[in-house]
C-alpha positions as CSV (number, residue, x, y, z in Angstrom):
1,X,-113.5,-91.4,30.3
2,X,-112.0,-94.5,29.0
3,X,-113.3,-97.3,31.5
4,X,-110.2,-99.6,32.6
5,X,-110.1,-103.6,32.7
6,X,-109.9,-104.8,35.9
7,X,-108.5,-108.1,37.3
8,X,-112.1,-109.8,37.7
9,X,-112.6,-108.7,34.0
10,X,-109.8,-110.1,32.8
11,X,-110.7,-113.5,34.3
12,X,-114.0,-113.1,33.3
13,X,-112.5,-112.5,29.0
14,X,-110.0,-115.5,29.6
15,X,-112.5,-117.8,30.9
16,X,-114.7,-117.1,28.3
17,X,-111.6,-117.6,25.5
18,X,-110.9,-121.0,27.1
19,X,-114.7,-122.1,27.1
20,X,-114.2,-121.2,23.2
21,X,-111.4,-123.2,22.4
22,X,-112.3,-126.3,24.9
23,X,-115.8,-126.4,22.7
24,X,-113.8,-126.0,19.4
25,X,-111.7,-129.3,20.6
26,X,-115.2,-131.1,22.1
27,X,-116.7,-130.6,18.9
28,X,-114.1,-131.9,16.3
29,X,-112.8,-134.8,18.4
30,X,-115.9,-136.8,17.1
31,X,-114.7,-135.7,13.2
32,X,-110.9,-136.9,14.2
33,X,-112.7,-140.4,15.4
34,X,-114.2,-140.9,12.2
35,X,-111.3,-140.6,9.8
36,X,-110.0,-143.6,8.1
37,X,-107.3,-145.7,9.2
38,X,-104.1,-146.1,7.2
39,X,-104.3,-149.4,5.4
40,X,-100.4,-150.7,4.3
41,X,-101.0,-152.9,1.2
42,X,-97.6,-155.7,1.2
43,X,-96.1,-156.9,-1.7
44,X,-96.9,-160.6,-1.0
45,X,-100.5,-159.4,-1.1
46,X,-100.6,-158.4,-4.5
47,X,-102.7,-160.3,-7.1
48,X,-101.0,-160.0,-10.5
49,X,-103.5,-159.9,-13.5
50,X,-103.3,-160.8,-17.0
51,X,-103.5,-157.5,-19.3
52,X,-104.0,-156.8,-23.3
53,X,-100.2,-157.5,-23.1
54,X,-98.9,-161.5,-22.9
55,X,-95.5,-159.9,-21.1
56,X,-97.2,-157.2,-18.7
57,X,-99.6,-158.0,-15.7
58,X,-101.0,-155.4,-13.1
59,X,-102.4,-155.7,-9.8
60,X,-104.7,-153.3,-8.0
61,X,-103.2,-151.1,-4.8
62,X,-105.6,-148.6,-4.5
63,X,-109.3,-148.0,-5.6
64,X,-111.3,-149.4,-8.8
65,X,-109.9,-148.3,-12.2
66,X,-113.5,-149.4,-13.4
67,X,-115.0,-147.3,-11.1
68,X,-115.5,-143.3,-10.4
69,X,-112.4,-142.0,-8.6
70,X,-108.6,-142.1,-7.7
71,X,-106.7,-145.4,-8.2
72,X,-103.8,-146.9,-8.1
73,X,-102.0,-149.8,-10.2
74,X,-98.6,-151.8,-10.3
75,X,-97.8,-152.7,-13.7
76,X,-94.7,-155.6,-14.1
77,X,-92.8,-155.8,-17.4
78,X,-91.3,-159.5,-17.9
79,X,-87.9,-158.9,-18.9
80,X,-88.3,-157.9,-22.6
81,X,-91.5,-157.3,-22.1
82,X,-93.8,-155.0,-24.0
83,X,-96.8,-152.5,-24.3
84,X,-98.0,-152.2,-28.1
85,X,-99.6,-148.4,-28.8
86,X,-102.4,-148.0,-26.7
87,X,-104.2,-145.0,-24.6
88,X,-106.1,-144.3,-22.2
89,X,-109.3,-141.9,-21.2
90,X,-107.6,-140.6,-18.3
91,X,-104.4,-138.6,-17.8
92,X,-101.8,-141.5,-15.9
93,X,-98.9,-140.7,-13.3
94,X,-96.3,-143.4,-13.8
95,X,-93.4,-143.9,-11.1
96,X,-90.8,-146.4,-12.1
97,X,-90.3,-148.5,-8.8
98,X,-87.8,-150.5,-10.0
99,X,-85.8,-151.6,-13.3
100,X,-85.7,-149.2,-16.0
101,X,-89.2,-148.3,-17.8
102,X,-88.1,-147.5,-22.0
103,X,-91.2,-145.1,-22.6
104,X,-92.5,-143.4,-25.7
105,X,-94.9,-141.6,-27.5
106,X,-97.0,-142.0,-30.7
107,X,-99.4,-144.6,-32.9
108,X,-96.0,-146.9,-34.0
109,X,-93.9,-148.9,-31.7
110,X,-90.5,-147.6,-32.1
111,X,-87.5,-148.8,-29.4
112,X,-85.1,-146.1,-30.6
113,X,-87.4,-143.4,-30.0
114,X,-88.3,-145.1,-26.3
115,X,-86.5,-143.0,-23.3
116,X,-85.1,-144.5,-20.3
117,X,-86.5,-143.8,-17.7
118,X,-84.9,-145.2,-14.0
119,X,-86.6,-145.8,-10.4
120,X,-88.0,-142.8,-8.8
121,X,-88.6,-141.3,-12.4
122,X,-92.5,-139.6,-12.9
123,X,-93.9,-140.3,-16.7
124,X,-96.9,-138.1,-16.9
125,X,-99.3,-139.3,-20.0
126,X,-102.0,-136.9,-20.8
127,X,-105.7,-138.9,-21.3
128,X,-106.2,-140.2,-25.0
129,X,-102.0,-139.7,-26.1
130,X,-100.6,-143.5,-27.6
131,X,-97.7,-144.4,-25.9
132,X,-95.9,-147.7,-26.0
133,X,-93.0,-149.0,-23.3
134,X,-91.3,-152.0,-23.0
135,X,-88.1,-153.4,-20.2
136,X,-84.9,-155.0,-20.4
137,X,-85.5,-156.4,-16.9
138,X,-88.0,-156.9,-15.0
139,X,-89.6,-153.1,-14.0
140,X,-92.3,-152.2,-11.9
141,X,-94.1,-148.8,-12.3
142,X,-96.7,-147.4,-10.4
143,X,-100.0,-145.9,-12.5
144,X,-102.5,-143.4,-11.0
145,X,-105.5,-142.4,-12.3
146,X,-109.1,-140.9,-11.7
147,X,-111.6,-143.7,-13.2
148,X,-113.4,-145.6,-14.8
149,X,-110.3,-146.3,-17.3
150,X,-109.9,-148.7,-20.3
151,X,-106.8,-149.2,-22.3
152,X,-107.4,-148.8,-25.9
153,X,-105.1,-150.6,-28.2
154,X,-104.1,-148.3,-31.1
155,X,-105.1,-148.0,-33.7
156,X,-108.7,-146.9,-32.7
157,X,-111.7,-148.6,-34.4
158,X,-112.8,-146.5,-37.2
C-alpha cells in the first residue's frame, strides 16, 4: 500500500529544501566577496612608449606582455607611420579603435598589398606570421595576447 505525504511531511521536505539552498547561498557569499573589482583604465592615464618603430609607440592597458598571461596593448600610428616586417611568438587580436589600420602580410613591406582596415575591425595574426602596417592618420589599435611576447624584426637572425 502506497503510503501518502501528509501536510507535516510536506513541511518537513520544504524545510529541508530551503535549509539546502540558504547553505548553498551562506557558502558562496564569501567566494562572491573575494572577486576582483572592475578597474577602468582612462585615456589620460596611459603612458605612451617608444617601440622598434620611430613613428609607433604603445602603452600597457592590461597585464605584462613580458610576463606569463593575458595582456593588453594600445599601439598609436603617427600619421604616416609605420611597422617594418616583424612577428611575434604569440598569436595577436588587433581591434582598430580609431583611424584606419593599412595591414599586411609577409617578409617585404609592400603598401599596395596592405588592406584597410576601419574602427571596430578584428586583425587576427597567428604567432611567428611577418606582418607589416602603417596609417594615413593617426590610428589606434588594440593588441591582445597571452605572454611573455617579443617583436621580432624580420628578417630573423640566421
Amino acid at each position: 500500500m502506497k503510503k501518502l505525504l501528509t501536510l507535516s511531511h510536506s513541511k518537513s521536505l520544504g524545510a529541508a529544501v530551503a535549509a539546502s539552498l540558504l547553505s548553498v547561498f551562506v557558502l558562496a557569499a564569501p567566494a562572491c566577496a573575494q572577486q576582483a573589482e572592475a578597474t577602468a583604465v582612462l585615456p589620460e592615464s596611459l603612458k605612451w612608449n617608444p617601440t622598434p618603430f620611430p613613428d609607433v609607440t604603445v602603452a600597457v592597458v592590461a597585464g605584462n606582455p613580458a610576463a606569463s598571461g593575458m595582456y593588453a596593448i594600445f599601439a598609436k600610428y603617427t600619421p604616416g607611420g609605420r611597422s617594418v616586417p616583424h612577428t611575434h611568438p604569440d598569436q595577436r587580436v588587433v581591434t582598430v579603435l580609431s583611424g584606419t589600420y593599412y595591414s599586411g602580410l609577409g617578409p617585404l613591406f609592400d603598401e599596395a598589398k596592405t588592406r584597410p582596415l576601419h574602427a571596430g575591425s578584428v586583425l587576427i595574426v597567428p604567432g611567428n606570421t611577418p606582418h607589416f602596417a602603417w596609417a594615413k592618420e593617426e590610428t589606434i589599435v588594440q593588441e591582445m595576447g597571452t605572454g611573455p611576447t617579443a617583436t621580432n624584426i624580420w628578417p630573423k637572425a640566421p
